[in-house]
N, C-alpha and C positions, 0 to 999 in steps of 0.2 A: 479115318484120317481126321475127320473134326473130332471125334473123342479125344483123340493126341493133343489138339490145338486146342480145344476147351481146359482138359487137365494142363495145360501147358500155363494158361492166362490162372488158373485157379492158384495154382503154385505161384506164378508173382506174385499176385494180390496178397497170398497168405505171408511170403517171403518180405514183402512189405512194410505187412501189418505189423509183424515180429519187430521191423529195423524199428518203427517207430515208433513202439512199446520200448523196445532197448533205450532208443534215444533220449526217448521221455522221462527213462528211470535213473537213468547218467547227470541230465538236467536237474532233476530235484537234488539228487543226491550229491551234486556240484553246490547246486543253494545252499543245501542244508552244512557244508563244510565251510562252505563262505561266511555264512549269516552264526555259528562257531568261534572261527579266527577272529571276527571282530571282536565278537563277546567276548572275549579273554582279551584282547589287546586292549578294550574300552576297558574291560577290569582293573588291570594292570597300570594305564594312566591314570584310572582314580584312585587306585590305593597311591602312587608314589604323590599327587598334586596333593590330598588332604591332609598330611602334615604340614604341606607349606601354609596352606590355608590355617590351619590349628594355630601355627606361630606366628603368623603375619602380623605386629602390632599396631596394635588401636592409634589412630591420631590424640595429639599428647595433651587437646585441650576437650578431649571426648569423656564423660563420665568413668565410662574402660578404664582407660587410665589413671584416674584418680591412684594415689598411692596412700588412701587408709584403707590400712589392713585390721579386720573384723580377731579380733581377740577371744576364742573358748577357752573360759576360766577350766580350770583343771580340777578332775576329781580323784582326790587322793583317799587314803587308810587314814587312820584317825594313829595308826603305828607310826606313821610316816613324818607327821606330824606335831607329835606328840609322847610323852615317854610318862610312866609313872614317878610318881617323885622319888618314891624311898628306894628306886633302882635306877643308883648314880653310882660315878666312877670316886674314888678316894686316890691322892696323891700319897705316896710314900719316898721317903728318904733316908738316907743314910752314911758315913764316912767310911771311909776303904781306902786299899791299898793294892796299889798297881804294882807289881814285882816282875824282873825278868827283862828286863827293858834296856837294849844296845845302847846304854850311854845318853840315853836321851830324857832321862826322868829330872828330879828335883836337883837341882845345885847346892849351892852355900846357901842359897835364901831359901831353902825347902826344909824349913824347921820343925816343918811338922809333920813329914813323910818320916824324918828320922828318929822322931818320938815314938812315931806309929812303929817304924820297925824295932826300936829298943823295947817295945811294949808287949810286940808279937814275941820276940826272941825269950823276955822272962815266962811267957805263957807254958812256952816250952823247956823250960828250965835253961835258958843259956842266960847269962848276965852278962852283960857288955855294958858301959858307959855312953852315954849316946854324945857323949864331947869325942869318943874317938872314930864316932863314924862317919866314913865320906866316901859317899859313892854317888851311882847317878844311873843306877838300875831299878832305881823306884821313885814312886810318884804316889803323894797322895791327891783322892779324889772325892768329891760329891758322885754320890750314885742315887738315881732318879729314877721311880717305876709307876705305872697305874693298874691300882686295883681294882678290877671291875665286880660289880653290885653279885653278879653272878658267878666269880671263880671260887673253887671249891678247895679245898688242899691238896696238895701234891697238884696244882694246876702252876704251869712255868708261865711267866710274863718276862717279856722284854726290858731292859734295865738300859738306860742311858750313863755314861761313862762321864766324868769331865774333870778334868787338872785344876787345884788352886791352888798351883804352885807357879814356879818355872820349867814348867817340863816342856820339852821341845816336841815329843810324841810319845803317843802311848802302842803303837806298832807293836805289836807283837808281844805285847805284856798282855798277865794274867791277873786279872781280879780276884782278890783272896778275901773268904768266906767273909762277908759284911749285911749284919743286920738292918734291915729294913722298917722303919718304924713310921707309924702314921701320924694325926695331927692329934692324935691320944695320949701318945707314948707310949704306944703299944706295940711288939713287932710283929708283922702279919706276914714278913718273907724274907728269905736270905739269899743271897746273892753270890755268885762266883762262875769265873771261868775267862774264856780267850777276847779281849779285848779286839774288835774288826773298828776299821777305820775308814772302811773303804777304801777305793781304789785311787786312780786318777784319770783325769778327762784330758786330750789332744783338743785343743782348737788354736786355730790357724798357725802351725807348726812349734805350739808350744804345747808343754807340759803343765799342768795345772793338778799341784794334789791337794786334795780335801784336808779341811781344818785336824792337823793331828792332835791336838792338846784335847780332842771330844771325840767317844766312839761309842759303840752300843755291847752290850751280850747279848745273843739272841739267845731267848728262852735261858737263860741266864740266872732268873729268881725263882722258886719254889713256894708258892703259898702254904704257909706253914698254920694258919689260923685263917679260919673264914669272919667274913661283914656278921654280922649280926640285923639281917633287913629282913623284911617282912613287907610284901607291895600291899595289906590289908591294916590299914591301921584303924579302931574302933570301932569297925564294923562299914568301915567308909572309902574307896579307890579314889587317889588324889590325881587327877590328867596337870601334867603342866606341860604348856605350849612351848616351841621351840621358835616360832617367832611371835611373839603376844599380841594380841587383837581382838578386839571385843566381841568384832563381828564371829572372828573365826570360834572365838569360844564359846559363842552363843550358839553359833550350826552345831558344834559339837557338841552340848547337852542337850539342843534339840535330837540331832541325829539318834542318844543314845536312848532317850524318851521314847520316840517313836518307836525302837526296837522291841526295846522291853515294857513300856508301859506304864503312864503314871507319872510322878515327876521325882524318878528317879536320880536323875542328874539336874545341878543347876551349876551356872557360871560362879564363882564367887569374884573373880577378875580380868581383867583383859589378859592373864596369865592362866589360872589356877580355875579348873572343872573338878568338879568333888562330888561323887557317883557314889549313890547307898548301894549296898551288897544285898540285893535279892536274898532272902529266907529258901528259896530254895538252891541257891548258891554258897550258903554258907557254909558247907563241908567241903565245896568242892568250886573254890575262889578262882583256881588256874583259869576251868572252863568261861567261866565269865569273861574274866579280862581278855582271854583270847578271840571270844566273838564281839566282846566292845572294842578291840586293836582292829576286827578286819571288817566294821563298818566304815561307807564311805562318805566324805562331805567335801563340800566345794570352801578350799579355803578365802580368806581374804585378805590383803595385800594393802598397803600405804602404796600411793605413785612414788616412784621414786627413779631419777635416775643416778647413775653410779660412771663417773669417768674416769681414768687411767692419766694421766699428762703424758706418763714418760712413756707408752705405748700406742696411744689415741685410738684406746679401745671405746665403747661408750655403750653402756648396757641400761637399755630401758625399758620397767615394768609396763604393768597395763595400768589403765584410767588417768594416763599422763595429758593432760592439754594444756592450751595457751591460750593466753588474750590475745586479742587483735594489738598487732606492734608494729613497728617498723624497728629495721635494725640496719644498720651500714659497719664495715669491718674489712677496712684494706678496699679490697676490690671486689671487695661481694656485700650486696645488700639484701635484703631480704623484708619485704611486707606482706603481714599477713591481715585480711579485714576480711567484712563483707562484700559480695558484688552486688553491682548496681542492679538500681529497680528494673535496670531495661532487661536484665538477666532473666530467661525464659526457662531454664531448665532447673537450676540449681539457686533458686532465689534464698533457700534457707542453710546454703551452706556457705563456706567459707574461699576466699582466693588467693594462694599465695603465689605471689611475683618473686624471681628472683635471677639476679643478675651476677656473672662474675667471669673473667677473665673473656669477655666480649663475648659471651653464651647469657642465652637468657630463656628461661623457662616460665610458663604461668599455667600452675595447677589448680582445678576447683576438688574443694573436698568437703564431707558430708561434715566432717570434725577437725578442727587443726589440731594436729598433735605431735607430739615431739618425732615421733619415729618419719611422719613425712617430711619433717623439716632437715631430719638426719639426711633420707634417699635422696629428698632432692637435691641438697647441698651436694652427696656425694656423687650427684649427678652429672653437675655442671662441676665435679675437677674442685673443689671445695677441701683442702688438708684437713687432716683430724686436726691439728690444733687451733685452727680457725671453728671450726664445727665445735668443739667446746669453750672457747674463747666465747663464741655466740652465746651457748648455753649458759654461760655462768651470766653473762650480761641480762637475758632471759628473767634469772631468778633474782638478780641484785634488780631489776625493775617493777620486779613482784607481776610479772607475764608468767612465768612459768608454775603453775600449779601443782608442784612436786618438790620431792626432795633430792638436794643436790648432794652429792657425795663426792667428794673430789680425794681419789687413792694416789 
């Protein structure tokens, strides 16, 4: 009977020991889901709060703020930049005849579309009087093409069309065979085919069609005799700049020294680089020019800015600054100086003030330059044409240290 009651007490204990091993292992493993959930929920509020954070702006009288913006000159090809001289485009022209044309060609005063056609017609053995012709299915015209340095024969070029008569359109006329001649008197293409005119454009419930008295033939001309060029002339590659600068001509003989060696290239002007032809180039001139077109250099630039009136666009280079001014214009003023000595952070830069339509703003910057005095204005609600109204005031004060352009 105590054996009973002994194993009786042994089995609680043991039955016990179990529950509160179970319990134990429910508990952590409760934590451990708990202490989980959070981690992902704490995740989840930081990734969505750190973009707010990212964009929250700077108070607007804080360095942050400042609005000069830091300019990287740009590194171009010397191709880019730059062209051989003796590989240019040549103008050609020539006179023609527009035939086929719904009543809309030369009139009474087209006395010379009718000559053209009494001229054509003897070629072909017809004789007519050109006192008895009158019609208005022809038009004569100038015909206009560019020859490029590199078209070869049998290469087609584009041909510009245009009436010097009275012809009301050239729609659907056809250009008859007309020689092309250069500023030689030479013919290097011939011309013909379906006169395009273009279409026409809808805006605001009207119809608008393109100038018909001018049209094009595409691929229209045949180069029938090639340029006679050569990009090596005397043993010597001539660089001429596409916009001239001394500085930039100068990187570019440096650039092309440093490749090859020596002083191979020198500037001769704020335009023109004149590169000797390496000896072991001399057979074979292409491969040179093409690894001097795809060296790179850092061009350089005049400050300039460039403004629009009639669209109050306002396009401004790099190294543009200004004097310290004051400026007043309607209802916006604008001063730009130094701040005072009590100034603790930014003693060597600049502060500009500025006022307009009961808004007012005061920026410190490390540089005053045109592009901050553009943001700000367009800050405070400032019209383009007040914003160049200023500018031009700027340059007529001899503040603005740039050049103005006004399109």
């Amino acid at each position: 009977m105590i054996s009973i009651v002994n194993w009786r007490r042994e089995r609680r204990e043991h039955m016990d020991d179990d529950w509160r091993a179970d319990a134990g292992l429910i508990i952590t493993t409760g934590m451990f889901v708990i202490i989980f959930i959070l981690t992902m929920f704490l995740a989840t509020e930081a990734e969505e709060v750190a973009p707010a954070q990212v964009l929250t702006p700077a108070p607007v009288n804080s360095p942050a703020a400042a609005l000069n913006f830091e300019v990287t000159p740009p590194v171009v090809r010397i191709k880019d930049i730059a062209r051989v001289k003796e590989m240019r485009d040549n103008q050609l022209v020539g006179l023609g005849l527009v035939v086929g044309l719904d009543g809309t060609g030369d009139g009474t005063a087209g006395q010379a579309s009718i000559e053209m056609t009494s001229n054509m017609l003897r070629q072909f053995g017809v004789y007519v009087d050109s006192q008895q012709l009158r019609f208005r299915n022809t038009a004569a015209v100038m015909v206009t093409a560019t020859l490029p340095a590199a078209a070869r024969e049998g290469d087609r070029l584009d041909v510009h069309v245009a009436s010097i008569s009275d012809a009301r359109s050239l729609s659907g006329g056809i250009l008859l065979q007309t020689p092309l001649q250069g500023a030689d008197g030479r013919v290097y293409a011939v011309a013909q085919g379906v006169v395009s005119i273009g279409g026409q454009s809808s805006q605001q419930n009207r119809i608008t069609r393109t100038h018909a008295a001018s049209g094009m033939v595409i691929g229209g001309a045949i180069v029938e005799q090639e340029l006679p060029v050569s990009p090596i002339t005397d043993g010597k590659l001539t660089l001429v700049l596409a916009t001239p600068d001394f500085s930039t001509a100068a990187r570019v003989a440096a650039a092309i020294n440093e490749a090859v060696g020596g002083n191979t290239a020198k500037a001769l002007d704020h335009t023109t680089v004149e590169v000797v032809l390496p000896p072991a180039y001399v057979r074979n001139p292409v491969e040179f020019i093409a690894a001097v077109e795809e060296l790179s250099v850092t061009p350089d630039t005049r400050a300039r800015v460039v403004v629009n009136e009639r669209t109050g666009t306002v396009v401004i280079g790099g190294h543009v600054r200004i004097a310290p001014v004051a400026l007043s214009h309607g209802e916006l003023s604008v001063r730009i100086a130094q701040p005072a000595e009590t100034a603790t952070d930014w003693e060597t830069g600049w502060m500009m003030q500025m006022n307009g339509a009961g808004r007012e703003r005061s920026i410190f910057l490390d540089g005053a330059s045109v592009e901050d005095i553009v943001t700000g204005l367009n800050a405070i609600g400032a019209a383009p044409k007040d914003i160049i109204s200023l500018l031009q005031a700027l340059k007529a004060a001899g503040a603005l240290f740039a050049e103005l352009i006004v399109i």
